[in-house]
N, C-alpha and C positions, 0 to 999 in steps of 0.2 A: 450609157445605161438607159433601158427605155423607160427607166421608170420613173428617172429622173426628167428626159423629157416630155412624160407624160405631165407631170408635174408645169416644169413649165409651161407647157400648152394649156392648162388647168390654170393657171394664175394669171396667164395674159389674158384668158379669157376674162377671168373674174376683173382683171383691171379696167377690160372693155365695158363690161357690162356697168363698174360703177362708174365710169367716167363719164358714161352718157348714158344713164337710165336716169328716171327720175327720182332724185336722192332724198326728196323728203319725203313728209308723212301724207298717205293720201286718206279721204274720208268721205263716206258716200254723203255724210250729215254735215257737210261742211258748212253750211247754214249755222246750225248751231256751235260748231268750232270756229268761227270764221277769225279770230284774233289768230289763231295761230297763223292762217295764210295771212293776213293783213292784221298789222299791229297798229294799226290806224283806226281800228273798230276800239284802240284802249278808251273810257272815259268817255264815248259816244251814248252809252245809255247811262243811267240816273243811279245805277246800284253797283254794290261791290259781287263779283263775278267767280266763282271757282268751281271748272269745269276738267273732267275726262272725259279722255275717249279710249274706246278698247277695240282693235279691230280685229279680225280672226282671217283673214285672208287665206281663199282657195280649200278650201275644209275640204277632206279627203288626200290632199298631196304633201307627202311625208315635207316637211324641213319649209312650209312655205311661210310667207310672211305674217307677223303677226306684228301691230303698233300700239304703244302707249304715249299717251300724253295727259299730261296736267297743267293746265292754266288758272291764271287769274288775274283779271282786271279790277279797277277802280278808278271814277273821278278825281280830280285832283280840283275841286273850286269849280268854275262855271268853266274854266277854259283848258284844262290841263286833261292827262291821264297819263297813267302807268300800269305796266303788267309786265306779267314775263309769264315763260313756259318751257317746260322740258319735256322730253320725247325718246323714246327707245325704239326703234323697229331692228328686229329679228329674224333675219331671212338663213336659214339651216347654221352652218358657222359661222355665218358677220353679226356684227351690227353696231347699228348706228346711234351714235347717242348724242343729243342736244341739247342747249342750256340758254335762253335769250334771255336778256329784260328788255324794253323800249319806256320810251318816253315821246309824247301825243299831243300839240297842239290844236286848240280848234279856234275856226276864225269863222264868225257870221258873214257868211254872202251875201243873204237874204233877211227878209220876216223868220221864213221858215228852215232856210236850205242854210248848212254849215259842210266847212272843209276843215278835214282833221289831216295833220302832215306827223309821220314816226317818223323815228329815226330807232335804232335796235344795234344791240352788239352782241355776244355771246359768243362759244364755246361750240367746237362738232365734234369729232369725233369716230372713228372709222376703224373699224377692230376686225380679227380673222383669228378665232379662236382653233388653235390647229391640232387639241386635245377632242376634239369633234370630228378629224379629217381621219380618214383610213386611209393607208395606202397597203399596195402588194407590196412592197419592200420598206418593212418598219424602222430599218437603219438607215433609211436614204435623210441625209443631212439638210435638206435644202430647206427643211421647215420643221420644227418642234412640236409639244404640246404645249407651247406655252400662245398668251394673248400676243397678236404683232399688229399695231396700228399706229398711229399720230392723234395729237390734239392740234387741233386749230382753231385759229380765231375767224369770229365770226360776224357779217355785217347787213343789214339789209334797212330799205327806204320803202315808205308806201304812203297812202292818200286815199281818202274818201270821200267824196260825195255822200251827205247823208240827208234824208228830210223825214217826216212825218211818215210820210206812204213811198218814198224809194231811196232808195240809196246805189252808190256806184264806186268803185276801187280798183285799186289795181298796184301792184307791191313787186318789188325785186329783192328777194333771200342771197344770199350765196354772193353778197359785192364781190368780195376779195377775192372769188377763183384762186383761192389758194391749190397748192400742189402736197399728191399725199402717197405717200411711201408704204406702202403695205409691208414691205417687209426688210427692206434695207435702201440704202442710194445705189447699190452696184448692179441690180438684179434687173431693173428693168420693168417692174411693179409699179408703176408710175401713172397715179390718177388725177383728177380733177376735182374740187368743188364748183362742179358748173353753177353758173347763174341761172336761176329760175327767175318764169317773168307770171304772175299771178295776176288775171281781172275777175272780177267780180259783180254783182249786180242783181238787182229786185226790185217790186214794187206788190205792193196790198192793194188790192181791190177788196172796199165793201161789200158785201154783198147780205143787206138789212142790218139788224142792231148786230145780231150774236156769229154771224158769219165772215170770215176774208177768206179769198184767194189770193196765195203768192206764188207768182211763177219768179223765179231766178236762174242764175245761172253762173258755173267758173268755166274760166279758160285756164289751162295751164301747158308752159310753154317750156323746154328746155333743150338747145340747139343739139345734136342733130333729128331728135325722138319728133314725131310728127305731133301739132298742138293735139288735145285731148279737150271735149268740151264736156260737160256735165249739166245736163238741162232736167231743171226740179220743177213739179208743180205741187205745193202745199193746199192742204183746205184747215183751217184754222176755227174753232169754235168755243168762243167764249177766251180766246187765247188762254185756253189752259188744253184743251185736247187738239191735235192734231194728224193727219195722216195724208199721205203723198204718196208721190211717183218718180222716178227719178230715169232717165237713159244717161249712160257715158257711152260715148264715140269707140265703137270698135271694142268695148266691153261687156258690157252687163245694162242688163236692166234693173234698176232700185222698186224697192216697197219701202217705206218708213212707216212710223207710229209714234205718239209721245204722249206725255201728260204731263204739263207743269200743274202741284200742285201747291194752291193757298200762294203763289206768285213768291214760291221762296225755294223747294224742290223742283228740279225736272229729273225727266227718263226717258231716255228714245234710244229706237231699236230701226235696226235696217236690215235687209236682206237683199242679196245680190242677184240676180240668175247672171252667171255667165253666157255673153254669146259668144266667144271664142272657140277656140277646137281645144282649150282648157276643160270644155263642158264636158268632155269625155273622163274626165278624171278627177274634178271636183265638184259637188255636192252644192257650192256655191260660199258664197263671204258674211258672217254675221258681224255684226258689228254696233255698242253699246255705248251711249252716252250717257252721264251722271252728270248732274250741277248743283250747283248752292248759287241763291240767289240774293242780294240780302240791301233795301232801299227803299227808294222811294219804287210806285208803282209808275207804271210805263202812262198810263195815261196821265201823271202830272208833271210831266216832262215836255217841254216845249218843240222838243225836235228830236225823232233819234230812231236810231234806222229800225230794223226789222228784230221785234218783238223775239230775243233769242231762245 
């Protein structure tokens, strides 16, 4: 039946694509989500932490990406931290759902400079809702309206470099490359939780009383997809208002904006231009940060990385 092999051809694809695309959440304001890529940022700053993000990917193209997440960190004493975070991303009939907590040592190097070490477990999950899928032949069996996915367990290690004015990290999600069944063991639907490899990095420059500049930067890496880098420059004033720039490699160019206010609210806002041959058909990616903030203030803090 060709409908049926169409079908096939349709799911191998889809297993290619998530076995090697990049399976988690991406954000242009990773700066300000940075615990989600690195749970090593848990208990680095001085206040308890609870943040979203909403991303709107490719505006104009029916069924494309859209991500949610919510975090939250806190100290745990002078040397401790914990947090956890969950995630949704929606791409036309999948999606992916996640659930961590970690737990965050810090160790004094220096006067100034601390190493913080996670460790994280959690839950993923990988869904193919097939009451979304149309076919020309509505009685072809090989797949239903119902949800078809797996849960899996979930592991990842990471580490930071942190100080006053820079900080430095770099994280592996996905340890257990667990194996994931879209739709049965006999069919052939057979994917991966590939390992992702995450660095990160910054530094403040003064620049007089009420002004910084932070350039930063992520790498992100997942075997066979070629790395992807994300290079930001912040201007900072009064660390409560902010606005930047951002390039990712072979994508888009970023705008940002924010406003923490009274050091307990934040709000930032991003926009995409695609430079892909995407630009013909999307409008570009908005994308919305929220936080609660709630502590001591960042300058009575001895050490602690970049002002989120």
């Amino acid at each position: 039946m060709r409908t049926k092999h169409l079908l096939s051809t349709l799911v191998a694809i889809a297993a290619v694509i998530a076995a090697h695309a990049q399976q988690l959440p991406q954000f242009t304001q990773y700066m300000f989500n940075d615990y989600i890529f690195n749970q090593a940022v848990a208990g680095s700053r001085p206040f308890f932490e609870l943040r979203s993000g909403h991303r709107y990917q490719w505006v104009g193209i029916q069924d494309a990406p859209r991500t949610f997440t919510l975090s939250g960190t806190t100290p745990l004493g002078s040397k401790m931290g914990l947090g956890g975070y969950i995630f949704t991303d929606i791409v036309g009939p999948t999606r992916r759902t996640g659930v961590q907590a970690s737990y965050a040592y810090h160790l004094r190097i220096t006067e100034d400079l601390k190493l913080s070490l996670a460790v994280s477990g959690g839950m993923l999950q990988f869904l193919i809702d097939g009451s979304k899928i149309t076919f020309h032949d509505q009685g072809d069996p090989i797949i239903d309206d119902q949800l078809r996915g797996e849960l899996k367990p979930d592991a990842a290690f990471s580490f930071l470099f942190y100080a006053p004015r820079y900080w430095f990290g770099a994280s592996a999600p996905q340890l257990l490359n667990n194996k994931v069944y879209f739709l049965n063991t006999d069919n052939g639907t057979l994917s991966r939780m590939d390992r992702h490899y995450y660095a990160m990095g910054g530094y403040r420059f003064p620049v007089g009383d009420d002004l910084k500049l932070e350039p930063s930067f992520m790498v992100k890496f997942v075997d066979p997809v070629p790395v992807k880098a994300d290079l930001t420059l912040l201007a900072r004033y009064r660390d409560a208002f902010w606005i930047g720039a951002s390039y990712r490699t072979n994508d888009a160019w970023c705008a940002m904006l924010g406003y923490w206010h009274k050091q307990s609210f934040q709000f930032g806002y991003s926009y995409d231009i695609i430079t892909s041959n995407l630009s013909n058909y999307s409008t570009g990616t908005h994308e919305i940060m929220l936080a609660v903030t709630i502590g001591k203030k960042p300058a009575e803090a001895p050490a602690t990385p970049s002002v989120p």
